[in-house]
N, C-alpha and C positions, 0 to 999 in steps of 0.2 A: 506429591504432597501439596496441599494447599497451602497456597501462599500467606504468610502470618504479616498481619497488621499491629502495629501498635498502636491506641486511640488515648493520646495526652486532652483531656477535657476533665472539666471540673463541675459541669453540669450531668446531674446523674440522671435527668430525664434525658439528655442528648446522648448520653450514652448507652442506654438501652435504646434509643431510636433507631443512633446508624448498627449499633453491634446486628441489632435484629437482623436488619435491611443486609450489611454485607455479607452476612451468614445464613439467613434464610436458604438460598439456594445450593448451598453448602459450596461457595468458593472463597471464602474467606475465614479464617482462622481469626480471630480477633482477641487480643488481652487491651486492659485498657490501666491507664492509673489517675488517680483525681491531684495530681499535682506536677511539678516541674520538678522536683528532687526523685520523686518515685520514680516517675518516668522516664528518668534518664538510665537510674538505677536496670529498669526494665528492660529499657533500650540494649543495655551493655550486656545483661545474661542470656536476652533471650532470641538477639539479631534478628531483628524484625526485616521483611524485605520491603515493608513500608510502614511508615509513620503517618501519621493525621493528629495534628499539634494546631489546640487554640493556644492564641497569645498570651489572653488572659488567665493566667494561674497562678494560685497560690504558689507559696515556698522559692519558685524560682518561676520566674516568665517564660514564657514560650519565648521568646530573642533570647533570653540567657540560655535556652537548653539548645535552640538548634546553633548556637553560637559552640557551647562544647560538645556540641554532638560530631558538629562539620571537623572538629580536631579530630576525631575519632574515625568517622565514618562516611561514605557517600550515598549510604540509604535514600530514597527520595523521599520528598515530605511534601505535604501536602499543609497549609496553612488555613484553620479557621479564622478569620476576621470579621470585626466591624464592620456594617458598611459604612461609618465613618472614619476607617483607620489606616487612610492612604498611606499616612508617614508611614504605621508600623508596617504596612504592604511592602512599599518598595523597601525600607529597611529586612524588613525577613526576605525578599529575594537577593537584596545585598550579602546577607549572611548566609546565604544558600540555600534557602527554600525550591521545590520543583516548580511548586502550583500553588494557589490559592480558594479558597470559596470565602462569599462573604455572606454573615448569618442577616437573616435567615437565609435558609437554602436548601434546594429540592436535596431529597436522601438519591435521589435518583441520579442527578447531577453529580452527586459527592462519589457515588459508586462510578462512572462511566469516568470521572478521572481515575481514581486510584486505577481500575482497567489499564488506562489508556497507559498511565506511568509507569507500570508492572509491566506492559509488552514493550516500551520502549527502554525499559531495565536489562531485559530479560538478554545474554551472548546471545547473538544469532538468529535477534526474532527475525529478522525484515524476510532471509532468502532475497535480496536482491539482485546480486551480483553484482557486489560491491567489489568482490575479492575480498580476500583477510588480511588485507593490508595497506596501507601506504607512506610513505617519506613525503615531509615537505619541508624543506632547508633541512633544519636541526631536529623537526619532530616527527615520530614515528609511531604509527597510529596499525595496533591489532584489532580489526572491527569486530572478530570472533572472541577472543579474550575484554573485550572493552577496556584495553588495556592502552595509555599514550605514554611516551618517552618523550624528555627534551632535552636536547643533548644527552643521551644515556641514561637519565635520570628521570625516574618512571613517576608522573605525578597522578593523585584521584582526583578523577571528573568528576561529579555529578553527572545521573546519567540526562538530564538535557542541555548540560556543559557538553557532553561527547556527543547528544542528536545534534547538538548545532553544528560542532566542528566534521563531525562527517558529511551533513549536509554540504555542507561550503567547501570539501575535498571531493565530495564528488559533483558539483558543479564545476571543478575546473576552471577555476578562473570568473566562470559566469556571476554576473552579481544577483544575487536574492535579496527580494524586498522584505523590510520585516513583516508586511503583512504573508508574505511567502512562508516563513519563518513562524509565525504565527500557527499557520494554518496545517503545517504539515506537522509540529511537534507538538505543538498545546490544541491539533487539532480544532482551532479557533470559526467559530460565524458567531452570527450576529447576536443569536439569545446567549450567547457568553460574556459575560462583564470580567475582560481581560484586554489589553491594550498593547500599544507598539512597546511602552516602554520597560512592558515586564520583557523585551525580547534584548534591551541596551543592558539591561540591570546585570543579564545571566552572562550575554557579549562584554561586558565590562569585567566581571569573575573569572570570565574561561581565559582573558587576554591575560590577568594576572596569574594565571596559572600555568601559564605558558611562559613567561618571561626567562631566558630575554628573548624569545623567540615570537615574542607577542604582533609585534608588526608585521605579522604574516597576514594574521585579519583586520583587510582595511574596510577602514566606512566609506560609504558613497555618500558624499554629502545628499540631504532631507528624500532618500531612497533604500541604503540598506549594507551590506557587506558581501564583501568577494576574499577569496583567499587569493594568497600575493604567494608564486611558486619562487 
């Protein structure tokens, strides 16, 4: 089955632009809604396995819907922005956002995220050999199920909440820079307007999601994180 999209925008030319673009070559399924009440409403019937949420909407904001949505759900989401809308930027990855674009913005670029976040959604893309598992102190990580435990008690990641923490179990100790971090999960270079600090924002949500086992992931001071066995 094609992967279904949900596209929260309240601009009805932008919305026949990307629906075209993701569906053209028929791998995207796309429903959209022109507000934050609709869209959530959508979000809940029709389990999107990605979302693409501007900010700006009528009836309810995009912060207020991925704010009730992250209650609900780990879907990843994909953020339209301002390019003057740093605050709401880092606040939507506080709230949980995967990614961002900021308008204007290539349709091409908006496609090659959603990609990139759909395979790193996806049980079992990488075949790495990872194994399907591992313990560290109190948390218990199924890489096949993308499933974590702490202390027995099974919390949802987002899934680049779980690309980070398996990246950092399977360095073993090793410290990764956030440009490291960057680069392997937001798949980041240079024609990307994305930064170190969307990598502290997600590192700061996954350590609360973890607690009290959170001190597992230490920072290195002005270089990056390591997992503490």
């Amino acid at each position: 089955m094609k992967p279904k999209i949900l596209l929260v925008e309240d601009e009805k030319d932008l919305v026949k632009l990307i629906k075209y673009n993701l569906e053209k070559d028929g791998r995207f399924a796309v429903s959209s809604a022109g507000d934050g009440e609709a869209g959530l409403a959508l979000a809940r019937k029709s389990k999107p396995d990605l979302v693409i949420l501007d900010i700006m909407l009528p009836k309810m904001d995009g912060l207020e819907f991925l704010r009730e949505l992250r209650r609900e759900s780990g879907v990843p989401v994909v953020l339209l922005t301002a390019k003057r809308g740093e605050l709401d930027r880092i606040l939507g990855l506080k709230l949980g956002a995967d990614d961002y674009v900021c308008k204007p913005f290539s349709v091409g670029e908006l496609g090659a995220r959603v990609e990139a976040l759909l395979r790193r959604a996806a049980p079992g893309r990488d075949g790495d050999g990872a194994g399907t598992g591992a313990s560290i102190g109190g948390i218990s990580i199924d890489f096949e199920r993308h499933e974590v435990a702490v202390r027995g008690k099974k919390v949802r990641l987002a899934p680049k909440e779980f690309a980070i923490l398996k990246l950092l179990v399977e360095a073993n100790g090793k410290v990764l820079s956030r440009d490291q971090l960057l680069r392997e999960i937001w798949g980041h270079d240079d024609d990307v307007e994305i930064d170190t600090r969307t990598v502290d924002q997600h590192v700061a949500r996954l350590r609360r999601k973890l607690r009290p086992e959170d001190a597992r992931i230490a920072t290195v001071t002005n270089f990056g994180y390591q997992i503490k066995r």
